[in-house]
Biotite code that builds the C-alpha atoms (Angstrom):
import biotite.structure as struc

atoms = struc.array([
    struc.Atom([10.202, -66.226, -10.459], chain_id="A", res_id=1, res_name="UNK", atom_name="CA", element="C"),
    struc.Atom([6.644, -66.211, -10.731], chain_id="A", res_id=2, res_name="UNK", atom_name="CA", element="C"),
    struc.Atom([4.623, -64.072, -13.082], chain_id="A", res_id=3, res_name="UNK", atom_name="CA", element="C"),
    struc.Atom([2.858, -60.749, -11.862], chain_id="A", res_id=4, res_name="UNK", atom_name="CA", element="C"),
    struc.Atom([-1.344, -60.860, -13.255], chain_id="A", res_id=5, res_name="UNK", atom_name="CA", element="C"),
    struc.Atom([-2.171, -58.250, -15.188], chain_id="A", res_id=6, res_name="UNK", atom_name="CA", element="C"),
    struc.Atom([-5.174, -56.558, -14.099], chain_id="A", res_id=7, res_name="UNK", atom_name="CA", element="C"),
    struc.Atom([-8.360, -56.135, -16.022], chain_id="A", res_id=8, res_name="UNK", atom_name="CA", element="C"),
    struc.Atom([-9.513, -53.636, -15.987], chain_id="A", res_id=9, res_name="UNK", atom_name="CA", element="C"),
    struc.Atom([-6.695, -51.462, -14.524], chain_id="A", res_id=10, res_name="UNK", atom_name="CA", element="C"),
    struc.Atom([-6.340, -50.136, -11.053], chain_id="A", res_id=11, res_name="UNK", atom_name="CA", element="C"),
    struc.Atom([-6.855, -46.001, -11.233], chain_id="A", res_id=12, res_name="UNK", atom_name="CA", element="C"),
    struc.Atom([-4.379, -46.281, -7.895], chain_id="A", res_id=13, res_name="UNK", atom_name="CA", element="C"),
    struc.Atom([-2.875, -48.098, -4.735], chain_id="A", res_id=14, res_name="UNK", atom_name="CA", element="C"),
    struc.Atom([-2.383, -45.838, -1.875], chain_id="A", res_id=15, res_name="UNK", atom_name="CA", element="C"),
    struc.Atom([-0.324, -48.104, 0.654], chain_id="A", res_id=16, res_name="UNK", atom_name="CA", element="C"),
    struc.Atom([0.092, -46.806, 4.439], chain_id="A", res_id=17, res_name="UNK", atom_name="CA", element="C"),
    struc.Atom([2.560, -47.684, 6.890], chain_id="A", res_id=18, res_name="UNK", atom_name="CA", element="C"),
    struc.Atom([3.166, -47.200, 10.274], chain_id="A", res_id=19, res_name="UNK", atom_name="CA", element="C"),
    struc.Atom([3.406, -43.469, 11.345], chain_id="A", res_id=20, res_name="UNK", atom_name="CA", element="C"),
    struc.Atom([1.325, -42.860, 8.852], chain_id="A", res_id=21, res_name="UNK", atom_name="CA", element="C"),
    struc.Atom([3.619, -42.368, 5.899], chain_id="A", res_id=22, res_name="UNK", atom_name="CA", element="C"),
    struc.Atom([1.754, -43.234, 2.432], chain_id="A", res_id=23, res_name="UNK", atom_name="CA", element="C"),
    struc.Atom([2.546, -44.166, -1.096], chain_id="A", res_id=24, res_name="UNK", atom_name="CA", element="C"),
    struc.Atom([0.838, -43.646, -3.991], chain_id="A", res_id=25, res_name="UNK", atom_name="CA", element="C"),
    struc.Atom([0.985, -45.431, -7.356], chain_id="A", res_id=26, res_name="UNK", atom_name="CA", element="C"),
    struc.Atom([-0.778, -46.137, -10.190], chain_id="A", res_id=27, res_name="UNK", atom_name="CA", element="C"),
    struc.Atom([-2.566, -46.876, -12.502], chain_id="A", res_id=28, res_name="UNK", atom_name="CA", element="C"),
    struc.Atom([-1.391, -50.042, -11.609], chain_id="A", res_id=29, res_name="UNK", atom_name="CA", element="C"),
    struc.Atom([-1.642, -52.730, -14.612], chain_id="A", res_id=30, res_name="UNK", atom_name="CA", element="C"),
    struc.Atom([0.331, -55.760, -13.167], chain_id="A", res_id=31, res_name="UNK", atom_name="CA", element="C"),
    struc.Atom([0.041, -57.203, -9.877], chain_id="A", res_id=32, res_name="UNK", atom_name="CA", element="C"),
    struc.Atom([2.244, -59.876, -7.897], chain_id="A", res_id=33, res_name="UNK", atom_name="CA", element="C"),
    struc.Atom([2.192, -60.553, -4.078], chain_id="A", res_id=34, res_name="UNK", atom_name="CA", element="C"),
    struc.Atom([5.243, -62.343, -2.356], chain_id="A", res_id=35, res_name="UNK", atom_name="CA", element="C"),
    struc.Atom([5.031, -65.029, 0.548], chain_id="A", res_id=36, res_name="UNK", atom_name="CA", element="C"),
    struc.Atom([6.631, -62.547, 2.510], chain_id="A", res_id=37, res_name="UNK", atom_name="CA", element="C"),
    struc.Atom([3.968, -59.743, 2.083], chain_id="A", res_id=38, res_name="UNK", atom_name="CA", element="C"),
    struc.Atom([6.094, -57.701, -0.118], chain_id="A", res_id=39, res_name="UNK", atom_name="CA", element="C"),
    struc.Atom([3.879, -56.379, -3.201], chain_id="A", res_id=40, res_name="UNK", atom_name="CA", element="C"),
    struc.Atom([5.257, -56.125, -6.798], chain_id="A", res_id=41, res_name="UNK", atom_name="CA", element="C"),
    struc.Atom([3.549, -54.205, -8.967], chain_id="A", res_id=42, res_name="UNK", atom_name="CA", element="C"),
    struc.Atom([3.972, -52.685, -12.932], chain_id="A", res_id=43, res_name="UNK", atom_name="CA", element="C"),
    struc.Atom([2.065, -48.984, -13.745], chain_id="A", res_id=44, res_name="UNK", atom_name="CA", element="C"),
    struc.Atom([0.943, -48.210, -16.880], chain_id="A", res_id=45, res_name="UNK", atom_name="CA", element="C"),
    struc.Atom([4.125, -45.806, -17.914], chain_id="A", res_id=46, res_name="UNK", atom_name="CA", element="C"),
    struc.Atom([5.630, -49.397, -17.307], chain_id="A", res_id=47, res_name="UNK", atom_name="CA", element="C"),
    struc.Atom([7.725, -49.071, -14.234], chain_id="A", res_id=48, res_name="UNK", atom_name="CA", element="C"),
    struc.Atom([7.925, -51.799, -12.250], chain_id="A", res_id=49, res_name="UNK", atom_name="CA", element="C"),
    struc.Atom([7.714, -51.109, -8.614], chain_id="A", res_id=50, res_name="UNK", atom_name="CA", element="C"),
    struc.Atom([8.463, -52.745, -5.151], chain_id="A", res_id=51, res_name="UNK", atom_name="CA", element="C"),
    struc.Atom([6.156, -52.328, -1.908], chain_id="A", res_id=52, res_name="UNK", atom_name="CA", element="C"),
    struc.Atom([8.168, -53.839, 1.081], chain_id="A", res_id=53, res_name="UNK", atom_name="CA", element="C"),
    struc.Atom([6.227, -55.927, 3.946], chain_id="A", res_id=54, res_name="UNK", atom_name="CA", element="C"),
    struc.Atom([5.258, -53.652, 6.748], chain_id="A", res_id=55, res_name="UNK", atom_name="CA", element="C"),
    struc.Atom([2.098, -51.849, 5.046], chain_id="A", res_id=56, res_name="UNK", atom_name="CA", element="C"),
    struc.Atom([-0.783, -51.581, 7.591], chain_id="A", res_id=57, res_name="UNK", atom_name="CA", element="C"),
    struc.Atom([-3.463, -50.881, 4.907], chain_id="A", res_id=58, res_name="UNK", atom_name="CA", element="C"),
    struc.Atom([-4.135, -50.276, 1.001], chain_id="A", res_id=59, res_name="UNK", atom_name="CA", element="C"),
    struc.Atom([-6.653, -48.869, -0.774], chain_id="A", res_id=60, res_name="UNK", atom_name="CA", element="C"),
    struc.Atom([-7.629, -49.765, -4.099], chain_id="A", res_id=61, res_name="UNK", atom_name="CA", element="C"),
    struc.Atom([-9.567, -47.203, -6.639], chain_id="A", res_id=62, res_name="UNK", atom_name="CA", element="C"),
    struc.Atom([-10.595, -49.551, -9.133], chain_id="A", res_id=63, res_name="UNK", atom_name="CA", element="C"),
    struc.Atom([-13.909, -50.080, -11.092], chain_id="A", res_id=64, res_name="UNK", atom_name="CA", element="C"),
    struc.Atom([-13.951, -54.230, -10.568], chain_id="A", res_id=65, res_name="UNK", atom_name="CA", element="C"),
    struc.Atom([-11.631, -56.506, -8.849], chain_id="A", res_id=66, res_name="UNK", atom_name="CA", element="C"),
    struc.Atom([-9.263, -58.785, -10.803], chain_id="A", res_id=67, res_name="UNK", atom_name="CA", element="C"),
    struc.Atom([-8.800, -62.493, -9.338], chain_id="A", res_id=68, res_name="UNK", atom_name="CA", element="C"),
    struc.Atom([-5.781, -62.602, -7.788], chain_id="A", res_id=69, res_name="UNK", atom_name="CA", element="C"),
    struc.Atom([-4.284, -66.104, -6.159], chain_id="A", res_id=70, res_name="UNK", atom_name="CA", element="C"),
    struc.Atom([-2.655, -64.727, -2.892], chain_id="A", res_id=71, res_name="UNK", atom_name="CA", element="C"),
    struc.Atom([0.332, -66.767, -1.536], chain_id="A", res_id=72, res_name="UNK", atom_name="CA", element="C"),
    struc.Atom([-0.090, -68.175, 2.280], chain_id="A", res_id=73, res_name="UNK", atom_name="CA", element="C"),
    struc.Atom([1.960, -66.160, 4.647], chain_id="A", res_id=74, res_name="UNK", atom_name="CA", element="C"),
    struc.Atom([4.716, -68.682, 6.226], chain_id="A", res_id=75, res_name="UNK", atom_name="CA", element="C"),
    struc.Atom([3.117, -68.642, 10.046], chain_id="A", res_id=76, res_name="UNK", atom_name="CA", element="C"),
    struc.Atom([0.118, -66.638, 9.389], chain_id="A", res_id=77, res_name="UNK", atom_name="CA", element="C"),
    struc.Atom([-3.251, -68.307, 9.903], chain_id="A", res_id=78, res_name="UNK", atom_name="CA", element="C"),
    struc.Atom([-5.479, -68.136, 6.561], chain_id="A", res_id=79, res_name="UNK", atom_name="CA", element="C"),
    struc.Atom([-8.842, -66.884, 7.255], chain_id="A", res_id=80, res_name="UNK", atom_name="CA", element="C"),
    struc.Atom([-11.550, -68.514, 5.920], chain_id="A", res_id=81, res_name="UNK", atom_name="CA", element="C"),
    struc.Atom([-13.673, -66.784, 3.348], chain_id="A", res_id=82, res_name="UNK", atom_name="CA", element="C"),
    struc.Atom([-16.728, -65.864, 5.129], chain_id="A", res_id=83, res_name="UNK", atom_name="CA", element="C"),
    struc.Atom([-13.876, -63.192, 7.843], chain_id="A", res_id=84, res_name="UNK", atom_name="CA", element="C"),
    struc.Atom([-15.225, -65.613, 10.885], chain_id="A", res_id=85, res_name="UNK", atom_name="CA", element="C"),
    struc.Atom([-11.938, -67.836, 11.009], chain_id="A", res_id=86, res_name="UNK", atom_name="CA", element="C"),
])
């Protein structure tokens, strides 16, 4: 199993929303891991793991800096290129 990064500095939250609008909450988030298939893994800091399933439209991140994070390629999903234009 691969290992989740812990973030540094620590997210303040993740608010995740999915289709009809339904959102979810967590943090702060300390840990991060993100699956091939989209799911998101993710540890808070009362250190509960936790399991976001694929079908999120959107997240937003409160978080004072960003941590590098290596993001798996999507099995048939197209990788943008860095600069958004393809």
């Amino acid at each position: 199993m691969e290992k989740m990064t812990e973030l540094k500095p620590t997210e303040k939250s993740r608010t995740y929303t999915f289709p009809g609008g339904e959102r979810i909450t967590l943090g702060p988030v300390t840990h991060f891991l993100a699956l091939p298939s989209g799911t998101h893994r993710l540890k808070t800091a009362d250190g509960k793991p936790h399991i976001v399933p694929v079908g999120w439209l959107h997240v937003e991140i409160e978080t004072e800096s960003w941590t590098p994070i290596a993001f798996p390629r999507l099995a048939g999903r197209r990788r943008r290129s860095s600069s958004g234009l393809g």
